[in-house]
C-alpha positions in Angstrom: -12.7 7.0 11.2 -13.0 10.6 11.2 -12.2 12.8 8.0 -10.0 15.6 7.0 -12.1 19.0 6.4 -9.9 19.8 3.4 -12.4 20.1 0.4 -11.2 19.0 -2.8 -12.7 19.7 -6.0 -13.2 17.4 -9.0 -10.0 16.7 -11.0 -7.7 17.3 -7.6 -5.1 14.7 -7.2 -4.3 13.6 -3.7 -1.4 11.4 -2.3 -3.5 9.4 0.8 -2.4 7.7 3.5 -4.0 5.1 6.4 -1.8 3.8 9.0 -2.9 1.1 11.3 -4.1 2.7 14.8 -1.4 2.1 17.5 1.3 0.6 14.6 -1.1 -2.7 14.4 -0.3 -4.4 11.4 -3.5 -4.1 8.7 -2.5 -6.8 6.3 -1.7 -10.1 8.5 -0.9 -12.7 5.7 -2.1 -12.9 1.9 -5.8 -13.0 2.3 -5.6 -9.6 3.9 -3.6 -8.4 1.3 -6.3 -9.9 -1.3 -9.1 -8.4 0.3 -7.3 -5.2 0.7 -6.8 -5.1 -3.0 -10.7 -6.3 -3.1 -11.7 -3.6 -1.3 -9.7 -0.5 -3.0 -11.9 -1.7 -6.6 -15.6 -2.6 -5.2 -15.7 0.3 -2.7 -14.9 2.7 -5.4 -18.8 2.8 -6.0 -21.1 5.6 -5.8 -23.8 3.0 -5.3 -24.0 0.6 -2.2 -21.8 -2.8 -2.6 -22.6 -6.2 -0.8 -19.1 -7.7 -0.8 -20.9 -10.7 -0.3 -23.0 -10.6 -3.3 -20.8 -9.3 -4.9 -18.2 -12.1 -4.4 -20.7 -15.1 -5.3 -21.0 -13.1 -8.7 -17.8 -13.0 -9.3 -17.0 -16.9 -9.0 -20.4 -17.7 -10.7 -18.8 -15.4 -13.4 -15.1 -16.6 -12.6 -15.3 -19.3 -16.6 -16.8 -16.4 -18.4 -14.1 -13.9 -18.1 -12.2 -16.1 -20.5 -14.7 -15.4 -23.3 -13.2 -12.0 -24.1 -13.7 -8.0 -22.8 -17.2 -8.1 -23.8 -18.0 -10.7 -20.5 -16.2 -8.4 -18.5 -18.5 -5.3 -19.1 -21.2 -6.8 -16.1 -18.1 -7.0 -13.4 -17.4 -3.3 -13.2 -20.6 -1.6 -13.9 -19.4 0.8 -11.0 -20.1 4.4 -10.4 -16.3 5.0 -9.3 -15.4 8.0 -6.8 -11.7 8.6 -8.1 -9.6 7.4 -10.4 -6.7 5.2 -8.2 -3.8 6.7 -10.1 -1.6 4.0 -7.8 -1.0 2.3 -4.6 1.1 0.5 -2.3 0.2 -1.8 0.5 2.6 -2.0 3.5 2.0 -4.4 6.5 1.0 -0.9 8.9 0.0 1.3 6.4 -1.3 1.8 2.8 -0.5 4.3 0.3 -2.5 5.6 -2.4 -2.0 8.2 -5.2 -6.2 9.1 -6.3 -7.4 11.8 -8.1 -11.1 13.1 -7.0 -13.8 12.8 -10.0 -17.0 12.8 -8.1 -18.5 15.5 -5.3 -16.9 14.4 -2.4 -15.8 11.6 -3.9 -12.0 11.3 -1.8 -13.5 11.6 1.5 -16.6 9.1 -0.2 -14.2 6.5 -1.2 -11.9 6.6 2.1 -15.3 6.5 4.4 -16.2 2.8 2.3 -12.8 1.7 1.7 -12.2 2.2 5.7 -15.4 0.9 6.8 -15.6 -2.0 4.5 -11.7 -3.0 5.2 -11.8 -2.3 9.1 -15.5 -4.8 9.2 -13.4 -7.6 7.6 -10.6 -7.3 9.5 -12.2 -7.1 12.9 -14.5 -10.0 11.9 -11.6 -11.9 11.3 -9.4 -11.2 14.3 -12.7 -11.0 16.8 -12.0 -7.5 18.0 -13.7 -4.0 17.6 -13.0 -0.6 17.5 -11.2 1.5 14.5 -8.4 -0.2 12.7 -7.0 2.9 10.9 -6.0 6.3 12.6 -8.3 8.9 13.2 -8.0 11.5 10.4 -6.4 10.3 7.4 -3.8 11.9 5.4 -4.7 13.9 2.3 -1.7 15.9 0.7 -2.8 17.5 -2.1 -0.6 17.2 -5.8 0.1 20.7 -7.5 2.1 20.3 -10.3 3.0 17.5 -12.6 6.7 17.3 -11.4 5.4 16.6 -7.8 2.8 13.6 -9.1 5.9 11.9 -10.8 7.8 11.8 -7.4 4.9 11.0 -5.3 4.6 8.3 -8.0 8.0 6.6 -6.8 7.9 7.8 -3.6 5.0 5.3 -3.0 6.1 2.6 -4.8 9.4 2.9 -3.4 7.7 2.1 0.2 8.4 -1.8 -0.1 12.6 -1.3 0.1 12.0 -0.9 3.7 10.9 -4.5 4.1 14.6 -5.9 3.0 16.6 -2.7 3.9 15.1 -1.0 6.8 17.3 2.1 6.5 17.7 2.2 2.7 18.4 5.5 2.0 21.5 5.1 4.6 23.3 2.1 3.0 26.0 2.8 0.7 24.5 1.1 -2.3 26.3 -0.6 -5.0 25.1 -2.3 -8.0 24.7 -5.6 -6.0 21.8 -3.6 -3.9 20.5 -2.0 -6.7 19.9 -4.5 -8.7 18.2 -6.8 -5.7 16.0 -3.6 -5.1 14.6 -3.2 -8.4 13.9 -7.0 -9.0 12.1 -7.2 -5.5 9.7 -4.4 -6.5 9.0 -5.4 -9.9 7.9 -8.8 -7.9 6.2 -6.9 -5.0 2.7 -8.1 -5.4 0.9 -5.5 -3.8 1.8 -2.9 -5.6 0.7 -0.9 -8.7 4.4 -0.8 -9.9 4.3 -4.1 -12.1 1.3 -3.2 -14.1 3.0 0.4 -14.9 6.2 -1.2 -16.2 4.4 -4.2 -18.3 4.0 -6.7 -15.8 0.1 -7.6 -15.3 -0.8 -7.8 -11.8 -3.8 -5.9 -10.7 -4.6 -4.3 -13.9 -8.1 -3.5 -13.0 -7.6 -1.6 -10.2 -6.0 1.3 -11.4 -6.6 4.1 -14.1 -3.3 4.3 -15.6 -3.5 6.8 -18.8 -2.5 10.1 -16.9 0.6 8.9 -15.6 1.7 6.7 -18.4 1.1 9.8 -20.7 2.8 11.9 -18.1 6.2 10.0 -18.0 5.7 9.1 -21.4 5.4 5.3 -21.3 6.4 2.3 -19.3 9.8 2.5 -20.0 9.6 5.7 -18.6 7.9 5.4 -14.9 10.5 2.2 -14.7 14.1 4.6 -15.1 12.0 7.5 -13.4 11.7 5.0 -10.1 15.1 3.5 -10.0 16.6 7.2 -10.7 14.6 8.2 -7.8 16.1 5.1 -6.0 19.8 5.7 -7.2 19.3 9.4 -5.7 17.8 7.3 -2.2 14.5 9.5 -2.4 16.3 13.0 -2.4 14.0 15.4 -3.9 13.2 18.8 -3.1 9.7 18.1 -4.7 8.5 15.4 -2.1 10.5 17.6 0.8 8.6 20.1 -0.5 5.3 18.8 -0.4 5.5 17.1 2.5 6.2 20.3 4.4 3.4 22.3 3.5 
């Protein structure tokens, strides 16, 4: 995979995406999506990771976790790269919202996290090559109004799979209502764990945006506003264009 030249410095936010090469699909059925998930927390390590190893750990470790927080301090004795803000798997693509607080540490991250993903994958399906596009792409967040968009914007992605052209219906309450209960169930998401419902809790940093919506509550009316108004929003238009 080759990487974008954009430099960002520590603290930058960036909304990144990796598509599938040639539309493939990148997450095949639920152990994909598993691994995928995996792969977003380990390879957000300065230091070198042995998935391997690092699995047998984990399931040697798998009765201690119920011991309390203290047990859980040896499983993430990363170095991490950025802070995953959010994310959002998609069968073709993924989305992620990071924010860069290591030298280098988005382009770091992205060269694991697609090297580590594309070797399992390719393993799996006996095949070779790059699994992800060429360059991926790095859109950088300027103000606090376009993080809370980008924020639903990605976790807004999964409507597609029951409406294809969402933002076309004519929705009524019926719709609505079916929309928001299948992303608050959408597994492979960082939406459930923002609104109360613990999914993936270790995989994201969750502070900044919580503080910047001002609570749970919050990012959920912020995300089905931004569904009501189908996505129309000069910030994201905006952003997308530059």
């Amino acid at each position: 995979m080759a990487y974008r030249k954009e430099k960002f410095e520590n603290g930058d936010i960036a909304h990144v995406m990796l598509r599938g090469v040639e539309g493939i699909k990148i997450f095949k059925d639920i152990d994909d999506y598993y691994r995928g998930i995996f792969s977003i927390y380990e390879f957000n390590n300065l230091n070198s990771v042995s998935i391997y190893w690092r699995r047998k750990i984990l399931k040697t470790l798998k009765k201690r976790i119920q011991r309390g927080p203290s047990s859980l301090q040896f499983m993430d004795e990363r170095e991490r790269m950025v802070d995953v803000l959010s994310f959002c798997f998609m069968p073709n693509h993924i989305h992620l919202l990071i924010r860069q607080i290591q030298d280098n540490g988005i382009t770091k991250f992205m060269s694991k996290m697609g090297t580590g993903y594309g070797g399992y994958f390719n393993r799996k399906n006996k095949r070779q090559g790059h699994i992800f596009q060429t360059v991926f792409v790095a859109t950088k967040i300027k103000t606090d109004d376009q993080a809370r968009v980008v924020f639903a914007y990605i976790h807004a992605n999964p409507i597609s799979l029951i409406y294809k052209d969402w933002k076309s219906i004519r929705m009524g309450n019926k719709d609505f209502n079916k929309i928001a209960e299948f992303l608050e169930k959408y597994k492979w998401s960082s939406y459930p764990d923002y609104i109360g419902i613990q999914n993936f809790p270790s995989v994201t940093q969750r502070k900044f945006l919580l503080d910047l919506f001002g609570g749970e509550r919050n990012c959920k009316e912020f995300v089905e506003d931004y569904i009501k108004n189908k996505g129309e929003s000069k910030e994201v238009a905006k952003l997308f264009l530059e």
